[in-house]
Every structure is written in structure tokens, then in C-alpha cells.
C-alpha positions as CSV (number, residue, x, y, z in Angstrom):
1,X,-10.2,3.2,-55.4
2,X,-12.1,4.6,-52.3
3,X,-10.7,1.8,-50.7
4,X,-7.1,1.8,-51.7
5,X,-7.1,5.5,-50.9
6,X,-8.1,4.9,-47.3
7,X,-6.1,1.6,-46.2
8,X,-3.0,3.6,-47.7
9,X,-4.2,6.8,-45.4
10,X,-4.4,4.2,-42.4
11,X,-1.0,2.5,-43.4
12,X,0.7,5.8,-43.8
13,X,-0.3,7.2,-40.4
14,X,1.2,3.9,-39.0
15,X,4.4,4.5,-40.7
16,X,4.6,7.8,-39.5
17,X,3.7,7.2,-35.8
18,X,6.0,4.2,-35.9
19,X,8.6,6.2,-37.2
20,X,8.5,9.2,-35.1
21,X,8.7,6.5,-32.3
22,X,11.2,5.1,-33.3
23,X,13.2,8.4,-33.8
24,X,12.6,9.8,-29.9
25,X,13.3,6.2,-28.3
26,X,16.9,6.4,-30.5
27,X,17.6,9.7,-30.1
28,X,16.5,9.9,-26.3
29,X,17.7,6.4,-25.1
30,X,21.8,7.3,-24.8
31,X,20.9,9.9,-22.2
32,X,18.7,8.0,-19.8
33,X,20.5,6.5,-16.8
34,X,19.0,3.3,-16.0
35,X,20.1,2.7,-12.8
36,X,16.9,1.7,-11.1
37,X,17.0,2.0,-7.5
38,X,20.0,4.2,-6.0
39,X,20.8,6.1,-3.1
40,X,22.6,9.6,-2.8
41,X,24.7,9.9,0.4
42,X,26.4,13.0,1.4
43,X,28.9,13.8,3.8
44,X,30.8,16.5,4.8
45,X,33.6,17.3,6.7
46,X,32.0,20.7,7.9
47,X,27.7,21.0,8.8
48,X,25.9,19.9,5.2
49,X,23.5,22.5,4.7
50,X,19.6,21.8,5.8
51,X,18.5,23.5,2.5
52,X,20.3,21.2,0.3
53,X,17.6,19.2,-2.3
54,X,18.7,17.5,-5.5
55,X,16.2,16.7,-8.4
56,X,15.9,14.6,-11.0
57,X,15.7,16.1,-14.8
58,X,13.5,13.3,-17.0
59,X,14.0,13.0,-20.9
60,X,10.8,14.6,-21.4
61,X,11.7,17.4,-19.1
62,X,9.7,16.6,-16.1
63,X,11.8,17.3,-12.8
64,X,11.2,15.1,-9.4
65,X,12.7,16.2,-6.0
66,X,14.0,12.7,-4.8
67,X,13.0,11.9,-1.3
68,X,15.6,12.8,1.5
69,X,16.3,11.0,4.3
70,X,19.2,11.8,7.1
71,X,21.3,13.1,3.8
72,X,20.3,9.8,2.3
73,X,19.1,10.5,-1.3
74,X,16.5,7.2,-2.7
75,X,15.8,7.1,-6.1
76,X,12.5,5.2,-7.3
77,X,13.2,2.7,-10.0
78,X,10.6,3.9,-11.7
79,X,12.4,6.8,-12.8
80,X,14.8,7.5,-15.2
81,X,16.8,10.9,-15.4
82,X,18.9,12.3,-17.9
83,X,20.6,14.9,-15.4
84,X,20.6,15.1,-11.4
85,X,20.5,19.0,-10.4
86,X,21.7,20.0,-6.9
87,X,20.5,23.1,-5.4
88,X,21.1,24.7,-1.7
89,X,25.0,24.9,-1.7
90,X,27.3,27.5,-2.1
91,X,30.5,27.5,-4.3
92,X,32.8,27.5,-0.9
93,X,31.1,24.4,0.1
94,X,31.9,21.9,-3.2
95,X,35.4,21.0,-2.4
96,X,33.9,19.8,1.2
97,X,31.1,17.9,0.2
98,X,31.2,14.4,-0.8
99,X,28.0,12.5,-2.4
100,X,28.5,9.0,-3.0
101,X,26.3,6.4,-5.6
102,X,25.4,3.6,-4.7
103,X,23.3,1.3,-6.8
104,X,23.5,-3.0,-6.9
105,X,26.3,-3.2,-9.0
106,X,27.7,0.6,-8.6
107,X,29.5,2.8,-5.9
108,X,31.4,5.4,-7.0
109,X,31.8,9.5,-5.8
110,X,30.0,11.9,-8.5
111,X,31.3,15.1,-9.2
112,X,29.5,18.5,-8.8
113,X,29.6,20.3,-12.5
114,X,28.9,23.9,-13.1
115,X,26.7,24.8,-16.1
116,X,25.2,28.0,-16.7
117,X,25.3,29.0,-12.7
118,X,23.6,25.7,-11.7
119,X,25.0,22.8,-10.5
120,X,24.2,19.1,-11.8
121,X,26.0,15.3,-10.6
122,X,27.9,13.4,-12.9
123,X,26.5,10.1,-13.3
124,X,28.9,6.8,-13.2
125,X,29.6,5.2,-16.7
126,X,27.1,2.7,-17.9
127,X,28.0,-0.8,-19.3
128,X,26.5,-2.2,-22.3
129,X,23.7,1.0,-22.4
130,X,21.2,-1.9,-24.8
131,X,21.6,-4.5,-22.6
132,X,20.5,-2.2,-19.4
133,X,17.6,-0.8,-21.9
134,X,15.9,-4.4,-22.6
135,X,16.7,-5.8,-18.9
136,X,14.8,-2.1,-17.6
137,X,11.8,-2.2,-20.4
138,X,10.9,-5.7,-19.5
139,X,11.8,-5.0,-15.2
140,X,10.1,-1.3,-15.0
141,X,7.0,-1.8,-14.5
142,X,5.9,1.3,-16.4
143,X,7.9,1.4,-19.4
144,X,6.4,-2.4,-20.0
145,X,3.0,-1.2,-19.6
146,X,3.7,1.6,-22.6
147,X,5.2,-1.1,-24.8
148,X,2.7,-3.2,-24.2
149,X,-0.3,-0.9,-24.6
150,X,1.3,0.2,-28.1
151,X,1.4,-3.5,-28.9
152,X,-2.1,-3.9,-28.2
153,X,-3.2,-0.7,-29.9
154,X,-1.5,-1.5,-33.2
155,X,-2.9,-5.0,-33.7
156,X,-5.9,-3.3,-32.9
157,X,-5.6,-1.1,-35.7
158,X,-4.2,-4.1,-38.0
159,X,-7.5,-5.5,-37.2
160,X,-9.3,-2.9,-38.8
161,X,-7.5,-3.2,-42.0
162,X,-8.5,-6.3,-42.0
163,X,-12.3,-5.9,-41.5
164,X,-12.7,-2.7,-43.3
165,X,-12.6,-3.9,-46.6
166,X,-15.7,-6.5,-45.7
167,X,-18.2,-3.2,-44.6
168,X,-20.2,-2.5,-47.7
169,X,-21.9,0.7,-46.1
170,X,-22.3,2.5,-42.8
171,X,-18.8,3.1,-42.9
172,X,-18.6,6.5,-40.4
173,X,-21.0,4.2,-37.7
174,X,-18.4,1.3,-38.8
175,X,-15.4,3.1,-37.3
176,X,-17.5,5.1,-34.6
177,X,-18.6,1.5,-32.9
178,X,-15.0,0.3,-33.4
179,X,-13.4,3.1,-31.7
180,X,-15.4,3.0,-28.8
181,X,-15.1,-1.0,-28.7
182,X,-10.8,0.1,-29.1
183,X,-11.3,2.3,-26.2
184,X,-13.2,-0.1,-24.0
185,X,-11.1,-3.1,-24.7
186,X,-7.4,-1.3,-24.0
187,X,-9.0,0.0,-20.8
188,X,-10.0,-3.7,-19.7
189,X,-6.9,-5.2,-21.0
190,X,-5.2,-2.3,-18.8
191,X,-6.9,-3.1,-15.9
192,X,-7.0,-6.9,-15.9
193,X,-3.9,-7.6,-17.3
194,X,-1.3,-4.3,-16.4
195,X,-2.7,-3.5,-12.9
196,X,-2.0,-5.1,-10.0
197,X,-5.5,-3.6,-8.7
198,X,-7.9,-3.0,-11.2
199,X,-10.0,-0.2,-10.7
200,X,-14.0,-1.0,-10.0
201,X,-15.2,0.3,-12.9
202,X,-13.4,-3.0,-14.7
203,X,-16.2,-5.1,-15.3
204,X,-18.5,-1.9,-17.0
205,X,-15.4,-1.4,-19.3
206,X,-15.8,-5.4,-19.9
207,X,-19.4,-5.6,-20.6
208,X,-19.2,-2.3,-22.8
209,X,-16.5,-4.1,-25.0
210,X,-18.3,-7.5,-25.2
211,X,-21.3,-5.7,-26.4
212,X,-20.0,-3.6,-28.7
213,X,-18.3,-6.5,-30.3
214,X,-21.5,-8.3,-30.3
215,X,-22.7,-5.2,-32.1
216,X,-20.4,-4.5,-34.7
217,X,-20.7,-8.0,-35.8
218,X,-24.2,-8.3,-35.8
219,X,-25.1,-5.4,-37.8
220,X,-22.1,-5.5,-40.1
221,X,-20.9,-9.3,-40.6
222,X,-23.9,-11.6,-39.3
223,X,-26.0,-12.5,-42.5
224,X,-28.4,-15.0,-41.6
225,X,-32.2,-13.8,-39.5
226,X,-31.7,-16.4,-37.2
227,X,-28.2,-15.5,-35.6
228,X,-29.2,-11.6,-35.8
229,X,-31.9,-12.1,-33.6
230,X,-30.0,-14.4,-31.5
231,X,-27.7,-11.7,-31.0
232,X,-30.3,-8.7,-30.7
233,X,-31.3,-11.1,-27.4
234,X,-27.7,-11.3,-26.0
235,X,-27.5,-7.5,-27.1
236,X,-30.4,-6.7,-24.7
237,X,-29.9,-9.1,-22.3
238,X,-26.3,-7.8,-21.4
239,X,-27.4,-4.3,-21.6
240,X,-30.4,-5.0,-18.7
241,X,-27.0,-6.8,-17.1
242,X,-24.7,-3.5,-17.8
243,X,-27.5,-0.8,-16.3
244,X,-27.6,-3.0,-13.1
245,X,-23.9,-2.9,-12.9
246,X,-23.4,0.2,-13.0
247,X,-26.2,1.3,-10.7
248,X,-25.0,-1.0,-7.9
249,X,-21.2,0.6,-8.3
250,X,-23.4,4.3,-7.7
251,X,-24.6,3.2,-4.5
252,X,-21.4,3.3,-2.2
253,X,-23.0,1.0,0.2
254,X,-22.1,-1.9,-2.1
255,X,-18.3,-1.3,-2.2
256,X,-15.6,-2.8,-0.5
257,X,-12.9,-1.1,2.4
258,X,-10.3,-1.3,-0.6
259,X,-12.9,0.8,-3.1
260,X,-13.9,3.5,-0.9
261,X,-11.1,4.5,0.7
262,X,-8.3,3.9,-2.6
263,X,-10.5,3.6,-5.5
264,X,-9.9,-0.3,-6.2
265,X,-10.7,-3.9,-5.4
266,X,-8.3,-5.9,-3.3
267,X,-9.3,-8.9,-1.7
268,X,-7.8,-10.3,1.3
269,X,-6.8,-13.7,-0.6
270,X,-4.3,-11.3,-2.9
271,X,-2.2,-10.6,-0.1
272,X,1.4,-12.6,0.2
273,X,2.7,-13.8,3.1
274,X,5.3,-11.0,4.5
275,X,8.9,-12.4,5.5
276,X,11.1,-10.2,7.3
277,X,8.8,-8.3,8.6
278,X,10.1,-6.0,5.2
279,X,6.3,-4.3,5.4
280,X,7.4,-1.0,3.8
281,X,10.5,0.0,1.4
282,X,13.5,1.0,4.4
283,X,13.9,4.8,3.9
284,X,10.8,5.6,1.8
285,X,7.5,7.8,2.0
286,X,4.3,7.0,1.2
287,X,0.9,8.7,1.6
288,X,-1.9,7.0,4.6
289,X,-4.9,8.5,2.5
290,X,-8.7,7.7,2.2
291,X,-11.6,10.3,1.1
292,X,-11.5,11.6,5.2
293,X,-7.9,12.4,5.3
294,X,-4.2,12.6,4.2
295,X,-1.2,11.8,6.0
296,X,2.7,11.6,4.7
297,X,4.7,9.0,5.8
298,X,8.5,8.4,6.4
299,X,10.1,5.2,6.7
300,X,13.6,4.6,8.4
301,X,16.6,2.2,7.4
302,X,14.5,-0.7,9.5
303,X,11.1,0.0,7.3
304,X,9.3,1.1,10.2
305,X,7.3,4.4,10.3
306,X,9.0,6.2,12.7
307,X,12.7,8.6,13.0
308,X,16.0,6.2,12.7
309,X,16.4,3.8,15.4
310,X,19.7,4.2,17.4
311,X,20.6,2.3,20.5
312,X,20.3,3.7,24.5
313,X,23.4,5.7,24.6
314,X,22.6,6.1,28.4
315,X,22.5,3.4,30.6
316,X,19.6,5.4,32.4
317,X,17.4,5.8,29.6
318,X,14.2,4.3,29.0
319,X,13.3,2.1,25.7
320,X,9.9,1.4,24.8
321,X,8.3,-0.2,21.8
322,X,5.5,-0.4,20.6
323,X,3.8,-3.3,18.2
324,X,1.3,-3.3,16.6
325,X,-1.3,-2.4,13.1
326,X,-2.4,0.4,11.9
327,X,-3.9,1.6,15.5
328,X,-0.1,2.1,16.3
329,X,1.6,3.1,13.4
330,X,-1.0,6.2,13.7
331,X,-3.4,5.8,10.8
332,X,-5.6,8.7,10.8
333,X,-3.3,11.1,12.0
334,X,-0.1,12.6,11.6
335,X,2.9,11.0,12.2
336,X,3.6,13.4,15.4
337,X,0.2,12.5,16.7
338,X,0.3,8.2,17.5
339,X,-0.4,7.1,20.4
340,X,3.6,6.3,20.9
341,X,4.2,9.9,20.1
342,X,1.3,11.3,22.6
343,X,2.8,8.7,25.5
344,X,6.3,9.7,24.9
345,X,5.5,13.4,25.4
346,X,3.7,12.9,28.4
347,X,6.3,10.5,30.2
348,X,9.2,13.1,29.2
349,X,7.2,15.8,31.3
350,X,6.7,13.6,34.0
351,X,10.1,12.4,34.9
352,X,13.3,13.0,34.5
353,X,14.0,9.8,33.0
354,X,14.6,9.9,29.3
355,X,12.0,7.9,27.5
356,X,12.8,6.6,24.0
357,X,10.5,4.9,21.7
358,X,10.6,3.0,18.6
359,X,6.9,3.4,16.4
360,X,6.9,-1.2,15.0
361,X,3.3,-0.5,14.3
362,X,2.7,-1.0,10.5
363,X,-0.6,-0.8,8.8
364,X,-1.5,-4.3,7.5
365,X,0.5,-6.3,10.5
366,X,-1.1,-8.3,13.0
367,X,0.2,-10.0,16.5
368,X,2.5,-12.8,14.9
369,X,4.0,-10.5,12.3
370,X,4.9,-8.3,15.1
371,X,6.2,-10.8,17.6
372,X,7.9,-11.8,14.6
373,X,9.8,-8.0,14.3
374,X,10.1,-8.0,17.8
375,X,12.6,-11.1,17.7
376,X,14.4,-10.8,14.8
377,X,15.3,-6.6,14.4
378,X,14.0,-5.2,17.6
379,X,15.8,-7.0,20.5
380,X,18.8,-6.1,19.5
381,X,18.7,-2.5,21.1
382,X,17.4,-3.7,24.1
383,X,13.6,-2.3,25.3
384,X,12.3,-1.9,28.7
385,X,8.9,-2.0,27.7
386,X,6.9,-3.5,24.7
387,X,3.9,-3.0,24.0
388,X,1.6,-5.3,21.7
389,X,-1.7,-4.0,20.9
390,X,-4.4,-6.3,19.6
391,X,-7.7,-4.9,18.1
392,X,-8.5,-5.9,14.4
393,X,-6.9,-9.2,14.2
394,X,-9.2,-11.4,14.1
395,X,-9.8,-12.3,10.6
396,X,-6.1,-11.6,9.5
397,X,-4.9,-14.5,11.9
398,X,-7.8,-16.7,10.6
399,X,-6.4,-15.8,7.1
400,X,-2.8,-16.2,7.2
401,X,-2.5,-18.7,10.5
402,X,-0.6,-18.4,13.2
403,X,3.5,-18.6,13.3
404,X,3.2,-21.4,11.1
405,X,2.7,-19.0,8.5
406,X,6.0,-18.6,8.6
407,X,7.4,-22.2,7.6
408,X,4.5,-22.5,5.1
409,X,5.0,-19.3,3.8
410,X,1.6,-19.7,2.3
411,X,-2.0,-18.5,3.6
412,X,-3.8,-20.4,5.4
413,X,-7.4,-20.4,3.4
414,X,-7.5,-20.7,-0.1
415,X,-9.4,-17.8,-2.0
416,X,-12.9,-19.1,-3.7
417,X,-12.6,-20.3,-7.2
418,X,-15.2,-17.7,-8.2
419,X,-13.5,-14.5,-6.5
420,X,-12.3,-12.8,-10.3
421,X,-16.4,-12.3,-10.5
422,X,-16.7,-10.7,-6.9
423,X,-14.1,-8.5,-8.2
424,X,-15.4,-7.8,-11.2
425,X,-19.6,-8.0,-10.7
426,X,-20.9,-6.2,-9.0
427,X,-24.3,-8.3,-9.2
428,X,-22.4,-11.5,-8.6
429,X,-21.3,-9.8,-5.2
430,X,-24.4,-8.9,-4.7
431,X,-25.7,-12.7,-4.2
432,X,-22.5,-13.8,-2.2
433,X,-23.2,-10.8,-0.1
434,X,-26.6,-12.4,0.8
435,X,-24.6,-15.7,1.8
436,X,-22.2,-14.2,3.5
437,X,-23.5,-10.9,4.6
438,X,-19.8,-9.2,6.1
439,X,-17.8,-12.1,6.2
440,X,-15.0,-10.6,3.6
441,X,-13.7,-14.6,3.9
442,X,-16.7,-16.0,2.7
443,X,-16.6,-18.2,5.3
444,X,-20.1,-20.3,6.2
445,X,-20.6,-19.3,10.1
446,X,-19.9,-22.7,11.0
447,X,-17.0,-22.5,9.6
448,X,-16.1,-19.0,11.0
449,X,-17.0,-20.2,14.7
450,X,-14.4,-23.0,14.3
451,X,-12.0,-20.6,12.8
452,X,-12.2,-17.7,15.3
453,X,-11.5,-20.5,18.0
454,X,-8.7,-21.6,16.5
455,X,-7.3,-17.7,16.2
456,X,-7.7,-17.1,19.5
457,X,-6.0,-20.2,20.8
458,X,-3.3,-19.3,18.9
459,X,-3.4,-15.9,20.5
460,X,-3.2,-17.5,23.7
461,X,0.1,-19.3,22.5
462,X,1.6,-16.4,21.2
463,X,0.7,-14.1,24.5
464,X,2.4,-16.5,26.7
465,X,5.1,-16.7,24.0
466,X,5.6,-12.8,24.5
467,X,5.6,-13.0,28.1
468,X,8.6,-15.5,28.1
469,X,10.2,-13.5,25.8
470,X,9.8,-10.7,28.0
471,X,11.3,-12.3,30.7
472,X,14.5,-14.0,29.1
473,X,15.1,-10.3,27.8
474,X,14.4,-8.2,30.3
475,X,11.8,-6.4,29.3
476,X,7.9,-5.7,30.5
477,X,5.9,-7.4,28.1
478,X,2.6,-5.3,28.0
479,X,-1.3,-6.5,25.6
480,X,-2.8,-3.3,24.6
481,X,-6.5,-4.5,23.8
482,X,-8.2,-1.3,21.8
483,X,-11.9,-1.5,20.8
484,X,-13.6,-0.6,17.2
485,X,-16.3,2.0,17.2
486,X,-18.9,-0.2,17.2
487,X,-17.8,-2.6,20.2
488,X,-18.0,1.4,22.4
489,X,-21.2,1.3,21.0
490,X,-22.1,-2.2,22.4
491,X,-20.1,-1.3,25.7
492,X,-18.3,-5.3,25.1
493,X,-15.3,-7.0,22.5
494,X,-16.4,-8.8,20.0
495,X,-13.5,-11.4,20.4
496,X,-11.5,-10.0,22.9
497,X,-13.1,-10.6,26.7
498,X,-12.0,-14.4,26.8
499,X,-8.2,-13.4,26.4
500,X,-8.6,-10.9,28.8
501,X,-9.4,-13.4,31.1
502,X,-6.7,-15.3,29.7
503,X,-4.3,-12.6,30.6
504,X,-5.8,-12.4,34.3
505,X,-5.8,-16.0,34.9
506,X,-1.9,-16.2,33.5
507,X,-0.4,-13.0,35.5
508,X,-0.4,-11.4,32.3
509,X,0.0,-7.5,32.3
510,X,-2.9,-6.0,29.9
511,X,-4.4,-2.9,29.2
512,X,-8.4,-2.4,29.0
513,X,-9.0,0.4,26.5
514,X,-12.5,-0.3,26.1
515,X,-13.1,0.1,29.6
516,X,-11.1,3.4,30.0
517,X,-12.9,4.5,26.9
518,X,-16.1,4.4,28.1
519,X,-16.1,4.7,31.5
520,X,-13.1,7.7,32.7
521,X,-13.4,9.3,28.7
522,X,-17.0,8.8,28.2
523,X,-17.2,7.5,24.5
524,X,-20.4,7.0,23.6
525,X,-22.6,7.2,20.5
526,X,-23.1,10.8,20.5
527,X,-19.3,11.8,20.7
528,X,-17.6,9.0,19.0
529,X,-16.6,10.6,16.3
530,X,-14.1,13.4,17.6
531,X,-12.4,10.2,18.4
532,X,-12.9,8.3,15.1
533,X,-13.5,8.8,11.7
534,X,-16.6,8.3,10.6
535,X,-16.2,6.3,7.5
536,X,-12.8,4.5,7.7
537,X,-13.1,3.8,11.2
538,X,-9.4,5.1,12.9
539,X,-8.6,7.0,15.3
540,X,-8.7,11.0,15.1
541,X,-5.5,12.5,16.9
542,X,-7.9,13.3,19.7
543,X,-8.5,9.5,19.8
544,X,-4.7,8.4,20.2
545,X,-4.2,10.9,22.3
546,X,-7.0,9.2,24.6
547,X,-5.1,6.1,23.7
548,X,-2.2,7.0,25.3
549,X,-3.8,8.7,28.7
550,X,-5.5,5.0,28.9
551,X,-2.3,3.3,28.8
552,X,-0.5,5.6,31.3
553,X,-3.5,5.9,33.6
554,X,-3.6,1.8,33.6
555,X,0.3,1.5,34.4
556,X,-0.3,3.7,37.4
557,X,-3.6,2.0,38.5
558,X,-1.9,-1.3,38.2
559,X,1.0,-0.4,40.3
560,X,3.9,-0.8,37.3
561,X,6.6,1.5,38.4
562,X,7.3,2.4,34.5
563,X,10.0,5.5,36.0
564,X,12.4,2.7,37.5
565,X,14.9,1.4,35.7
566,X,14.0,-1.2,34.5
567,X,11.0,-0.7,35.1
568,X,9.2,-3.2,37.1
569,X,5.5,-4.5,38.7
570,X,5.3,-3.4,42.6
């Protein structure tokens, strides 16, 4: 009867929760827009206000400011509002303003409605509202997760009907063990199967759930002597195994660039190859952050981080680019303080001339993706001046290959066949480590001698590449090589001194940061890091700032008349 009374207690709280459910999804479902990703563009025949913000109102009453940019409104497709609310106009001002929707299959005006001294947008008219909700459960990536989860959960629970009526006694330990093995087995499942980067905690969560289920079915369903104690061993072994793991994950030395500055494991081999050059979202913000710092980011309609390109509208102006990683798109600092921002500031002091610059540097890229940009968006309005900095490219080049990446559209290497345990052991890393010591490719050093040859004789192809390209264009094709902190230390490149003698030998014009670093700066070990940070290894504003005094002092020393227009070698 005991046992009745319980699976009915079990079966009734499922009913209920499924009901209840049920209930808000039905009741809350006609109001949500799903729209996914839209833009909100106002115009005006007189000056749209500067204050003007419009939020989003959720179905669980959650409001979101969505992003502005140049009275462009982007909505993330991962929200869904019941009501848009637009604040920072004045009644006199409605009949002049225009906001226009645009989605993938919409475009149409909304109208501004009063209610209760506030004023919301009316959405457009949705078509077939439970079509849109099964094409956006199964295409947002966070309402599949909940569904999913749920899904999980209750066969969980179904589960325990199942086995409950097999425990003879123990019954409070019985569902104290199974909860905590519920708990540990939704966050793995979360993690491995729902995350694109699973958190490093994922193999504990693992092991925890593996022996717990060990556990529960050795002390409550294993009957005979001999398969107990075979058990109690794997019970103990795994535990020696979890205490291990867990102490290695305490000692920060043992985690990857990914884990300390964002919390998760991403290997290199998880990357896609990049077409387009379509890095970031066009018009969208993200956060540059790591335990040292925090920068906001905007993009403009090209993706790049930097204000919206326009072209010279004077034939006297001055257009300069600059390519490059995340040296040049500024990581480290505010977006007013890159290098291009420092270098554009100074120049405007110093001449007349109106300099204009365009920010192509994007965390991530490397030479070829940027020689890539350069040729297929950034021609077209025209630059001067380009500069292509080169600094940690090494290993990305020897990963993804050179512009035959982009006929492939493949990497080059093929990730390890063992690389889901790196990610998830931290013992198991532990012995590649001893293998492969820094290598992040796990690459033999044979193999990564051959390799790093290879790179930088495709470097050498692409340099002389950019030079013709320079010419056919009119433009002054310029290599910005920057050093890492620990290649000030050693006063030398790692990688870089034979293409600088590359660049000498071919007329090529280069920049030695290194060089001005050290020797006009004086970097050195005891002031490195006003310069750089110390754990994630970019530049400080102070640093790009010295970045952009060692490019303008080498223009001047090298005789490059960068004030002329165009500007040109003496």
C-alpha cells in the first residue's frame, strides 16, 4: 500500500507539473513574436532624437534594451518579446518619425501606440503562429535546450518508477544517491551534448555520475559477493581517479588559454574555416573579456570592429587600413585606445591632411584571412596605406594552411582521435602535456620544424602577394612585425627574423617593433607589464600606444613621406 501511495504521489506531481506546462506554453505562446533576427531602422524627416532607446518586453516580463547602432535597431534571435516599448520621444515628434521592420521574410512600417502614457511598436502580422513556434523551438538554440532538458529530466524520473518498486529498504539513501546521480548526469548531458563549449568541470560531473551509478546498483540491485566486490574496486578506483581530477583542475597552471580567460575548453581543431571574412555578426556588440579586463565592442555593417566605413569624400584625404589579429583590433584595451586609434590621433595633429582609418583587425584572424578582407570588401574604398601586422601566426597558418584554405575549405591538420579526453581529463592531458610540452597541436617537433617551414614559405608568398597588390592598387603596402612578451624578454623573434630579411632582400617596406620596443622604449623585464598584461599576454593601452609611436617613428626614419598624397617612398 506504502508503495501505491508513493508511485501515485510521484505520478501526480508529474501530472501536475506537465499540466501547469502545458497551461503557460498555451496561454503565453499567441503573444510571442517569433521573428528571430530583425532590425529597427528609423528615419526622420527632422534630427531623430540621441536619447531615443527601444526595449524589448519578454513573456515572463524581463525587459532587454536592443543594441543601437546609427538608428539601426538588431534584435538577437534568441529573444522573443511580447511588446517593443520606445522611450526618448516626444508626442510632436510621432507623426515625423518612421521605424521600419525588417526581418527575412518581413518589411513593413510599425506604428507608435499610446498606452497608459507610454509608447510601444506594433508588431507585423504573423503567418501560421504554430508553424513559426516548431520551426523556432527546434532553430533557437535556447528554447531547444529547455525542451530538451525537460525531456531528459522526465525519463529520468520515469526511471525511478521503475526502480523503486525493486528497493526493499534504505529507501531515503535510495532517492538521496539517485538525486545526486539526476543532478550529475543532466549537468554532463548539458555540457557534452547542449554546449558548444563545455565547461572544465565536465569530466568531474562525468566521473561523479558514473560512480554514483556504480553505487546505487551495487548496494541496492547487485546480489552476488563476487560482482559487489568487483564493484567496491571500480568504486575506489574511480574515486582515487576523481580526487586527482579535481586537484589538477585547482591548480591553474594546468589549464588551457580558453579555461582561464572564458571559463571553458576550446581546442584549436574546433574552429571552422571562416569564409567571407564574416568574423563577427555586421552591427553587433560583444564583450573582449578575461579575468584582467573588460572591454565592449561594436561592430559596423562590414563586421569589423570599428565606426561605419564610408568612402574618401575628399580627394585630399588620407585612407589607411589596418589588418591584422587581435594586436590590431585592440584586445586589451578600449576600443578608443588601438594602435589605429593612437596613430590616427597623432597624424591628425601633425598635418593638415585628413587621415582616415578603417580598424580590419579581428581577434582570431591571421595574414591570409586578412589579405583575404583586404581583396574582397576593403579595396573598394580605395586606401593609401595598409598595414598588415604579423605577430602570433604562426601556429594558426600551420593549422588552417595557407590560401588554399580557401578552396578546401577545410583545416589543414586533422585533430587527434583522442582529443574528447584532453578535453575532458584532466590526467589524460596531463601525459600528452609531457609529450608535447606547449605544442597546443600536438605536433612531434619533427613534425613542427617541417611545419613552421612550410608557414613561413607561405608567408613569403603571401608578402609578395600584398606587395603586388599594393602596387596594381595604389596603395603602400606596409608588414607590421610586433613581438610577444617573452621574445622582449629574449631581445629576438621566435619565427620572425628570417622574413624580415625576406622583406629587406625583396624591397619590402616593414616595421621592426621589437627593435623600437626595446631599444628607443626600453621594454625590458622589469617594466614589461605597463605594456602588457600579465596573464593573457596583450597589450595595455600604454602598449598600443607605443605601438603606434613605433610605426610613425619607422615611416619617418625610413624616409616614407606618409603626408603626400598618395603617399609615397623618397
Amino acid at each position: 500500500m506504502k508503495k501505491f501511495s508513493r508511485n501515485n504521489l510521484i505520478r501526480i506531481f508529474l501530472f501536475v507539473a506537465i499540466f501547469f506546462i502545458s497551461v503557460a506554453a498555451i496561454f503565453y505562446v499567441h503573444k510571442i513574436k517569433f521573428y528571430g533576427n530583425y532590425t529597427l531602422e528609423i528615419t526622420s524627416q527632422i534630427k531623430i532624437p540621441n536619447q531615443i532607446k527601444i526595449y524589448g518586453h519578454s513573456f515572463t516580463n524581463r525587459i532587454e534594451e536592443i543594441p543601437e547602432f546609427d538608428n539601426r535597431y538588431v534584435n538577437d534571435p534568441s529573444w522573443y518579446f511580447t511588446n517593443l516599448e520606445i522611450i526618448g520621444i516626444e508626442p510632436e515628434e510621432i507623426d515625423n518619425i518612421q521605424i521600419k521592420f525588417r526581418s527575412e521574410k518581413v518589411e513593413q512600417r510599425l506604428k507608435i501606440v499610446k498606452s497608459k502614457n507610454r509608447y510601444f511598436l506594433s508588431y507585423p502580422q504573423q503567418e501560421n503562429i504554430f508553424q513559426k513556434v516548431l520551426k523556432n523551438v527546434f532553430i533557437s538554440s535556447a528554447i531547444f535546450k529547455f525542451v530538451i532538458s525537460i525531456i531528459v529530466f522526465l525519463l529520468l524520473i520515469l526511471i525511478l518508477l521503475r526502480l523503486q518498486p525493486l528497493v526493499k529498504k534504505y529507501l531515503g539513501i535510495f532517492y538521496l544517491l539517485y538525486g545526486l546521480f539526476t543532478m550529475f548526469f543532466v549537468l554532463s548531458f548539458y555540457n557534452l551534448a547542449l554546449t558548444k563549449n563545455s565547461g572544465y568541470f565536465t569530466g568531474v560531473y562525468c566521473l561523479l555520475t558514473i560512480i554514483l551509478a556504480i553505487v546505487i546498483f551495487s548496494v541496492f540491485f547487485a546480489r552476488k559477493p563476487r560482482l559487489k566486490n568487483f564493484l567496491l574496486v571500480c568504486i575506489s578506483c574511480l574515486t582515487v581517479v576523481l580526487f586527482f581530477e579535481i586537484v589538477l583542475r585547482l591548480d591553474s597552471s594546468n589549464l588551457s588559454y580558453f579555461e582561464k580567460r572564458f571559463g571553458y575548453f576550446s581546442s584549436a581543431y574546433d574552429e571552422r574555416i571562416v569564409e567571407k571574412s564574416n568574423f563577427y555578426k555586421p552591427n553587433s556588440q560583444y564583450e573582449l573579456k578575461s579575468p584582467e579586463f573588460s572591454f565592449h565592442r561594436k561592430t559596423n555593417s562590414l563586421g569589423l570592429p570599428d565606426d561605419e566605413v564610408f568612402e574618401k569624400s575628399d580627394s585630399s584625404q588620407i585612407l589607411i587600413i589596418g589588418l591584422g589579429d587581435s594586436f590590431t583590433e585592440g584586445d586589451g584595451a578600449h576600443q578608443d585606445s588601438t594602435w589605429l586609434k593612437f596613430l590616427q590621433r597623432k597624424l591628425n595633429v601633425l598635418s593638415s591632411v585628413q587621415f582616415l582609418f578603417i580598424n580590419a583587425g579581428i581577434c582570431g584572424s591571421d595574414p591570409f584571412y586578412a589579405y583575404k578582407l583586404l581583396e574582397e570588401k576593403l579595396l573598394f574604398y580605395k586606401p593609401d596605406i595598409v598595414f598588415l601586422t604579423i605577430g602570433y601566426d604562426l601556429e594558426d597558418i600551420i593549422l588552417r594552411g595557407g590560401m588554399e584554405r580557401f578552396r578546401k575549405k577545410t583545416l589543414k591538420l586533422k585533430p587527434p582521435k583522442w582529443l574528447f579526453f584532453y578535453r575532458h581529463s584532466f590526467i589524460f592531458r596531463k601525459i600528452i602535456s609531457m609529450k608535447f610540452s606547449d605544442n597546443f597541436l600536438f605536433l612531434s617537433s619533427n613534425q613542427f620544424d617541417q611545419a613552421s617551414q612550410e608557414a613561413i614559405m607561405q608567408l613569403k608568398n603571401l608578402i609578395l602577394d600584398f606587395n603586388r597588390l599594393g602596387e596594381k592598387n595604389n596603395f603602400v603596402p606596409i608588414i607590421v612585425f610586433y613581438p610577444k612578451k617573452e621574445e622582449i624578454f629574449e631581445n629576438s623573434y621566435k619565427n620572425w627574423n628570417t622574413l624580415i630579411e625576406f622583406c629587406k632582400e625583396n624591397n619590402v617596406l616593414f616595421v621592426d617593433l621589437l627593435k623600437y620596443y626595446r631599444n628607443i622604449v626600453g621594454m625590458n623585464e622589469n617594466n614589461i607589464f605597463e605594456y602588457y598584461w600579465v596573464f593573457d599576454g596583450h597589450h595595455k593601452a600604454k602598449g598600443y600606444e607605443k605601438f603606434a609611436e613605433g610605426i610613425l617613428f619607422t615611416l619617418k626614419n625610413d624616409s616614407i613621406d606618409i603626408f603626400s598624397k598618395p603617399p609615397k617612398v623618397l
